[in-house]
C-alpha positions in Angstrom: -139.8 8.1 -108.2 -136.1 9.1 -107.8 -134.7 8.8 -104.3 -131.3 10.1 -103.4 -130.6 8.6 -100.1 -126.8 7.3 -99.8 -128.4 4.8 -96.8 -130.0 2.7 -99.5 -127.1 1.6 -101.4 -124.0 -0.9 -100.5 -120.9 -0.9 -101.8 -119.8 -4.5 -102.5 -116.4 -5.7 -101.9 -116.1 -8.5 -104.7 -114.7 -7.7 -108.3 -117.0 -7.4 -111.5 -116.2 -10.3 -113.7 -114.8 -9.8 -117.0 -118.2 -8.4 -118.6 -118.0 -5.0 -120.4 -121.1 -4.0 -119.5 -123.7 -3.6 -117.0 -126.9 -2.5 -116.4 -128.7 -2.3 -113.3 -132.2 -3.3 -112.0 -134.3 -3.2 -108.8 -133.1 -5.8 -106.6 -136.8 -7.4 -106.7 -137.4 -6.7 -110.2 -136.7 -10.1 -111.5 -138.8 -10.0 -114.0 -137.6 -7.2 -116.1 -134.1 -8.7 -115.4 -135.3 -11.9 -117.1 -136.6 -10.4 -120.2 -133.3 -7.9 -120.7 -131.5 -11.1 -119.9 -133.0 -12.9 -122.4 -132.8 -10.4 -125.0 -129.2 -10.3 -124.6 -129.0 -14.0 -125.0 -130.6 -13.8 -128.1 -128.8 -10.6 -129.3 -126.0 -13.3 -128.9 -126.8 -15.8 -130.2 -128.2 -14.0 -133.6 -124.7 -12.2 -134.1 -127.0 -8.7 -133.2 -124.5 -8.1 -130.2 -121.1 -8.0 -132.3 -122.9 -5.9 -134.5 -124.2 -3.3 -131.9 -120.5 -3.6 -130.3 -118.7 -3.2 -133.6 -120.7 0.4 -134.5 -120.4 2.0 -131.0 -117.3 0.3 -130.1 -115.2 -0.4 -133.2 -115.2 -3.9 -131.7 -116.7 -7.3 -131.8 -118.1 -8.3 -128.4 -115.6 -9.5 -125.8 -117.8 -12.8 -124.8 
């Protein structure tokens, strides 16, 4: 269910690393942040990322 109450988010006052992406989760959802986690490993490893990157992006990934 979708919520919109400002009270429930923080703001945090530390920088966001040199990643070009994010994607958010629950904060108790581990497991699902595991598994996308994962999945992105392996997209890296099998050369799957650089080839996402390069068709939306033009690039290869910055990792």
């Amino acid at each position: 269910m979708y919520r919109s109450n400002p009270a429930e988010f923080k703001v945090i006052k530390t920088g966001y690393g040199q990643d070009a992406y994010g994607i958010g989760f629950r904060k108790g959802d581990v497991t699902l942040r595991e598994k996308v986690n994962g999945v992105i490993n392996e997209f890296k490893k099998d050369g799957t990322l650089d080839k996402i990157s390069e068709r939306y992006f033009g690039t290869k990934n910055a990792d």
